[in-house]
SEPA-573245 format. One record per residue (C-alpha): residue in one letter; residue number from 0; x, z, y. Coordinates in steps of 0.2 Angstrom, whole numbers. Layout:
BEGIN
[A NUM [X Z Y]];
...
***
This chain:
BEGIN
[X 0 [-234 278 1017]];
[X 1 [-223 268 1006]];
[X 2 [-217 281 996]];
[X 3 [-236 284 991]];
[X 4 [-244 268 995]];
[X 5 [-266 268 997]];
[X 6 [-262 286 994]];
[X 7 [-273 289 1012]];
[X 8 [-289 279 1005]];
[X 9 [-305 287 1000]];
[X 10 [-305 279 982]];
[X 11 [-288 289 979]];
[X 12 [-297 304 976]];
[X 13 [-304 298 961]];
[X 14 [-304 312 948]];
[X 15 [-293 300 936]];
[X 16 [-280 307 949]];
[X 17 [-265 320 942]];
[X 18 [-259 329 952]];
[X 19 [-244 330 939]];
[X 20 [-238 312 946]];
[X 21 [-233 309 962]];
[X 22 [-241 291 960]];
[X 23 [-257 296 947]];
[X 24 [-270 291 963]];
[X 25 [-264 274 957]];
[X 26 [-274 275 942]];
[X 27 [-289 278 954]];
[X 28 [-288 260 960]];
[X 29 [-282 252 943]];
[X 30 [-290 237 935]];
[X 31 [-304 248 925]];
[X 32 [-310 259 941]];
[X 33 [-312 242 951]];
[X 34 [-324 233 938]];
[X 35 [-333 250 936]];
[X 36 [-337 251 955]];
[X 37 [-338 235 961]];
[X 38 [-346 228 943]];
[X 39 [-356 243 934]];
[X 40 [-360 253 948]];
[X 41 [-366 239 962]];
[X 42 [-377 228 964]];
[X 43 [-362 215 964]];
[X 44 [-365 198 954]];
[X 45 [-350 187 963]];
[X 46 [-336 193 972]];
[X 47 [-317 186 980]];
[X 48 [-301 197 974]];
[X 49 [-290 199 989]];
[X 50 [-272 204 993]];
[X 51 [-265 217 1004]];
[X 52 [-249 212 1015]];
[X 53 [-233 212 1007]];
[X 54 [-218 204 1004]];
[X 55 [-217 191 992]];
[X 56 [-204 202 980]];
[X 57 [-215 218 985]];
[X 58 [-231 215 979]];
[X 59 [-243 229 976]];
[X 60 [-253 216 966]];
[X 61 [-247 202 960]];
[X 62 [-256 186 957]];
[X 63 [-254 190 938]];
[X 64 [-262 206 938]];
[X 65 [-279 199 947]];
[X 66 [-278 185 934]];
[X 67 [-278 199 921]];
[X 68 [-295 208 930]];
[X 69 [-302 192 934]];
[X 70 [-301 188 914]];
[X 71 [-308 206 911]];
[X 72 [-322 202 922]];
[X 73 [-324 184 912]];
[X 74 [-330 195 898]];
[X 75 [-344 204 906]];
[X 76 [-362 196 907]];
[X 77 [-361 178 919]];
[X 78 [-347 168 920]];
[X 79 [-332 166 934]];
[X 80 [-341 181 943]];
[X 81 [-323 185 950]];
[X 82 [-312 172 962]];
[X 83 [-294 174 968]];
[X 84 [-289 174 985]];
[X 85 [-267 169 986]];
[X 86 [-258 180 997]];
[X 87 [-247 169 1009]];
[X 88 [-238 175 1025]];
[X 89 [-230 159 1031]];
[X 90 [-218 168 1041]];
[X 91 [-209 175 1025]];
[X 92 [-196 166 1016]];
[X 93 [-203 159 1001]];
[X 94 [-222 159 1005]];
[X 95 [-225 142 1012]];
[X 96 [-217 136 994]];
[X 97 [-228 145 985]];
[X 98 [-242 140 989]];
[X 99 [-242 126 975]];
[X 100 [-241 138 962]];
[X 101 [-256 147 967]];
[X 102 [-267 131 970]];
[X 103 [-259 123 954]];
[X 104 [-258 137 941]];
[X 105 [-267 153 947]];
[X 106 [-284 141 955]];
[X 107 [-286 154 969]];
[X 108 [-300 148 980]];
[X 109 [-294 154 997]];
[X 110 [-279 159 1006]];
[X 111 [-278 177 1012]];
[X 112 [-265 178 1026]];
[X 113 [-259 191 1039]];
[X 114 [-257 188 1056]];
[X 115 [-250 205 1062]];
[X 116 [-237 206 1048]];
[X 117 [-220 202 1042]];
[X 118 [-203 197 1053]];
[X 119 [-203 199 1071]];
[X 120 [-221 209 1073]];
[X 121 [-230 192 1065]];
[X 122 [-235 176 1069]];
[X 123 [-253 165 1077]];
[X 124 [-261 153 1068]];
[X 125 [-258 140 1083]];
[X 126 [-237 142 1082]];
[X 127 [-227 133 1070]];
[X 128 [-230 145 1058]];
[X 129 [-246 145 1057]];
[X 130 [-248 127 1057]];
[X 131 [-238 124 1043]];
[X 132 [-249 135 1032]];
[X 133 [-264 124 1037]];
[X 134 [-257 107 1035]];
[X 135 [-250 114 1017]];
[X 136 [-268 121 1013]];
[X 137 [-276 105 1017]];
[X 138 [-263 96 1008]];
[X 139 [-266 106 994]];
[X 140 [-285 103 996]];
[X 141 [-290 122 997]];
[X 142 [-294 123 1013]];
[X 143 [-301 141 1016]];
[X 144 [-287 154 1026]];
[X 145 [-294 170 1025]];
[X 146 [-287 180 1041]];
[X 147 [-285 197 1042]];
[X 148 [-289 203 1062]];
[X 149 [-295 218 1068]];
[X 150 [-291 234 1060]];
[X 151 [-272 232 1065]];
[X 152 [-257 237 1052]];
[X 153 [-248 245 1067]];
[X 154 [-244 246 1085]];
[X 155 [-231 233 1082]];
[X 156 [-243 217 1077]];
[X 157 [-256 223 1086]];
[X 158 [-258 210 1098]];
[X 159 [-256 199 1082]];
[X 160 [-274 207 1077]];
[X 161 [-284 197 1090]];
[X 162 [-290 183 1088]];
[X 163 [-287 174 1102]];
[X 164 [-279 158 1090]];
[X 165 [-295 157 1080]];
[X 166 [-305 145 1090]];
[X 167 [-289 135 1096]];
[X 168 [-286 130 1077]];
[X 169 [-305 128 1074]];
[X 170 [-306 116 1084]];
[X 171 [-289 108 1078]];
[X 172 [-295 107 1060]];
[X 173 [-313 104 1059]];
[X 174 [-312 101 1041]];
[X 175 [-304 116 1035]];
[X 176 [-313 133 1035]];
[X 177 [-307 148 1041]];
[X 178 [-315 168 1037]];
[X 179 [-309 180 1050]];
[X 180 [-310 197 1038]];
[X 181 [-318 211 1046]];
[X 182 [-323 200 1061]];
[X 183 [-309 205 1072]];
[X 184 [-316 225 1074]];
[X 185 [-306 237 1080]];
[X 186 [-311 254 1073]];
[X 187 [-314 268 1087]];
[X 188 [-316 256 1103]];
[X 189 [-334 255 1107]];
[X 190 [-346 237 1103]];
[X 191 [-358 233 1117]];
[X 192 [-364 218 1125]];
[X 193 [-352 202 1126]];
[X 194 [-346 198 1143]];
[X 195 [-338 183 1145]];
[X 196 [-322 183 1151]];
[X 197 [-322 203 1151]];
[X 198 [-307 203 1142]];
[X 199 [-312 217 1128]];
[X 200 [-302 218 1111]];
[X 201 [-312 218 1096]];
[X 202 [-327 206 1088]];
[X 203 [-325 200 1107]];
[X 204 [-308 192 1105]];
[X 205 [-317 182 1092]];
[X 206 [-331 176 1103]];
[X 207 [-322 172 1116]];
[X 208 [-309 164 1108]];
[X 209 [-323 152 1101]];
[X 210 [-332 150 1120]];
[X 211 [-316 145 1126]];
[X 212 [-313 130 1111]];
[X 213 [-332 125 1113]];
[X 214 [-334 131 1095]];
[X 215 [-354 136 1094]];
[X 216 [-362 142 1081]];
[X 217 [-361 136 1065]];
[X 218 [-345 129 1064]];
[X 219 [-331 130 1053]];
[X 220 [-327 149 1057]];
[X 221 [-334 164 1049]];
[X 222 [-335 181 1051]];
[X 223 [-334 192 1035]];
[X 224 [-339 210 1036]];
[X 225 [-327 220 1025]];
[X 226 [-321 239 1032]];
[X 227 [-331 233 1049]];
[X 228 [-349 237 1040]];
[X 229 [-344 252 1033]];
[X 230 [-336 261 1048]];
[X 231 [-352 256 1058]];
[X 232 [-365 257 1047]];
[X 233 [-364 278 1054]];
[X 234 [-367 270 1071]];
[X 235 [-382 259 1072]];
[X 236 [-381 255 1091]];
[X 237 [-362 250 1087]];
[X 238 [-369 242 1072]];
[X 239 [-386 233 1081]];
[X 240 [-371 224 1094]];
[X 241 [-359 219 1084]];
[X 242 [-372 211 1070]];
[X 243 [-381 204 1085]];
[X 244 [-365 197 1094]];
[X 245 [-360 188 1076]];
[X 246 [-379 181 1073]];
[X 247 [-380 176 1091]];
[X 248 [-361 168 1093]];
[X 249 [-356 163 1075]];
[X 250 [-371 161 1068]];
[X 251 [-383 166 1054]];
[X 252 [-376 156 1043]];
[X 253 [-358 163 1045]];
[X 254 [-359 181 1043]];
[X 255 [-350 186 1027]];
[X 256 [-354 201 1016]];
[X 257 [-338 212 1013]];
[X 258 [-335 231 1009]];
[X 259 [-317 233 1007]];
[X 260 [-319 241 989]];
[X 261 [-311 247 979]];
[X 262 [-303 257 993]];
[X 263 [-318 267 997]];
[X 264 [-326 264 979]];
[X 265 [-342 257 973]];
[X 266 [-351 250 989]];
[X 267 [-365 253 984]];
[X 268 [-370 264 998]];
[X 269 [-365 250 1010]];
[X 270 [-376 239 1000]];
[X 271 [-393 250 1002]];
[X 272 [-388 255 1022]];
[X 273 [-386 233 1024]];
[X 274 [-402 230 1015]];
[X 275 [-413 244 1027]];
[X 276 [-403 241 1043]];
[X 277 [-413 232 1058]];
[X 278 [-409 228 1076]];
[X 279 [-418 239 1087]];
[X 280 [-434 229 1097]];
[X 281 [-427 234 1113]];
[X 282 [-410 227 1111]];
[X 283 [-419 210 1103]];
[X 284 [-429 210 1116]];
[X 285 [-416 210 1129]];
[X 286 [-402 204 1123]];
[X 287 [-408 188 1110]];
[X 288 [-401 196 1095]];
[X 289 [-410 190 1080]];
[X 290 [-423 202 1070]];
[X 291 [-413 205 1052]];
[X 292 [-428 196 1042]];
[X 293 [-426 196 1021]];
[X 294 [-419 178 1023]];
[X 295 [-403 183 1035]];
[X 296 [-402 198 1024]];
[X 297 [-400 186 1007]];
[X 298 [-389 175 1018]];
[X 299 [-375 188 1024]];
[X 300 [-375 195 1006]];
[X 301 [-372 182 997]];
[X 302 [-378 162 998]];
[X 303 [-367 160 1017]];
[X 304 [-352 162 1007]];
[X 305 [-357 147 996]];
[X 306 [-354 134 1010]];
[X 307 [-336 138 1013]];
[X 308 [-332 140 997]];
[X 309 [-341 127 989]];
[X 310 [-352 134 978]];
[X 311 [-368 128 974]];
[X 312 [-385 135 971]];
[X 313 [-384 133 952]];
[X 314 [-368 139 951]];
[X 315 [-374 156 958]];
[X 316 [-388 156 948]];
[X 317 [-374 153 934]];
[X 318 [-359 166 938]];
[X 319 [-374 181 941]];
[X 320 [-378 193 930]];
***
């Protein structure tokens, strides 16, 4: 897979592919495909650049070319519509340092870290690792860590994918937020009911990492969406648990849109499915999930993500098209 990295994504397929070069698919995922998805062909206003796991002298993307898109996107109709996550792995040499320059010249808004990567396997948020990265972010005063969990990179950080650290630090540092992307999900292992203390992987681990902190709904922990919505979104039983178990556990307030594009292209499709999608009576009824009403709809997409990120009403109004 590093020989032809993203090569297995959906978006990869584009037609802007040659088959001529090895590496054309990477046109598919450029600069100009991503504000044409995301931008033209959604109904995106606002929306966080992100970083994939990597090595600080490997990067895919660096920090300079999502400052390049992010100017690009400057130019379009609103202002500041795109924000910068910085990639930091405070496992790897060099990372923990960098973070200055990101917070000092690149303004990122966030910190996008992953657990299940980098020497040894990869590291919690609780060890001494992970601990740095939080005192340096709050030092820094950018104090969102954006953790990748769920979805693991490969059999050898897998137990890093849990989130099983994410309520112990929650509760450590109530002033600093943290974003669990995908919500802890783990693609192909069936969402039911929580049980406490059952013991299950997936949005689970989340929960019950924050029942065992007493972290209740709320808090300073959110849930974002990203590739969880669009693998479940085909499974609306799946879909009506999982939704209902972050509504219910999290909170209304602390469900995150995300779609994971430009891997699998415009989301728009994930967009219309979202704004149709209701928990079914039955499992309301019995199981006190929340009914989706137009208020949590407008929440998840868009206004819950103003709190950690400290955005207000009228900048909204402001950076939307």
């Amino acid at each position: 897979r590093f020989a032809r990295p993203f090569s297995g994504m959906p978006k990869a397929d584009c037609e802007r592919g040659s088959a001529d070069d090895p590496r054309g698919y990477l046109a598919c995922l450029g600069p100009e495909e991503f504000v044409k998805d995301v931008f033209l062909d959604s109904d995106t206003d606002m929306m966080v650049l992100s970083f994939v796991p990597s090595a600080p002298d490997a990067e895919p993307v660096t920090i300079e070319a999502a400052d390049a898109v992010r100017r690009i996107v400057d130019e379009l109709e609103g202002t500041h519509r795109l924000m910068l996550h910085g990639r930091v792995n405070p496992n790897q040499p060099g990372d923990l340092e960098r973070m200055d320059e990101l917070a000092a010249k690149w303004n990122v808004c966030a910190w996008k870290t992953y657990t299940q990567f980098g020497p040894g396997g990869g590291y919690w948020l609780d060890d001494d690792h992970g601990l740095a990265l939080i005192e340096r972010a709050r030092n820094l005063g950018v104090k969102v860590i954006c953790i990748h969990k769920g979805l693991p990179l490969s059999d050898r950080g897998y137990a890093y994918s849990t989130c099983r650290d994410i309520g112990v630090v929650a509760r450590q540092f109530p002033d600093v937020s943290f974003i669990v992307y995908h919500a802890g999900y783990v693609a192909g292992q069936p969402e039911r009911a929580f049980e406490p203390g059952a013991g299950r992987d997936g949005v689970d681990t989340l929960i019950q990492s924050l029942r065992d902190n007493d972290i209740g709904p709320g808090s300073n922990v959110y849930a974002e969406l990203g590739s969880t919505w669009r693998y479940l979104m085909r499974e609306p039983e799946e879909a009506a648990h999982v939704l209902g178990k972050l509504f219910t556990h999290v909170g209304p307030r602390n469900v995150l849109w995300g779609t994971d594009s430009i891997w699998y292209g415009s989301p728009q499709d994930q967009i219309q499915a979202f704004r149709t999608f209701q928990i079914a009576e039955p499992l309301r009824e019995s199981l006190g999930y929340p009914e989706i009403t137009p208020e949590l709809r407008a929440n998840v997409f868009g206004l819950n993500a103003t709190r950690p990120y400290g955005i207000s009403a009228a900048e909204v109004k402001l950076r939307a098209r």
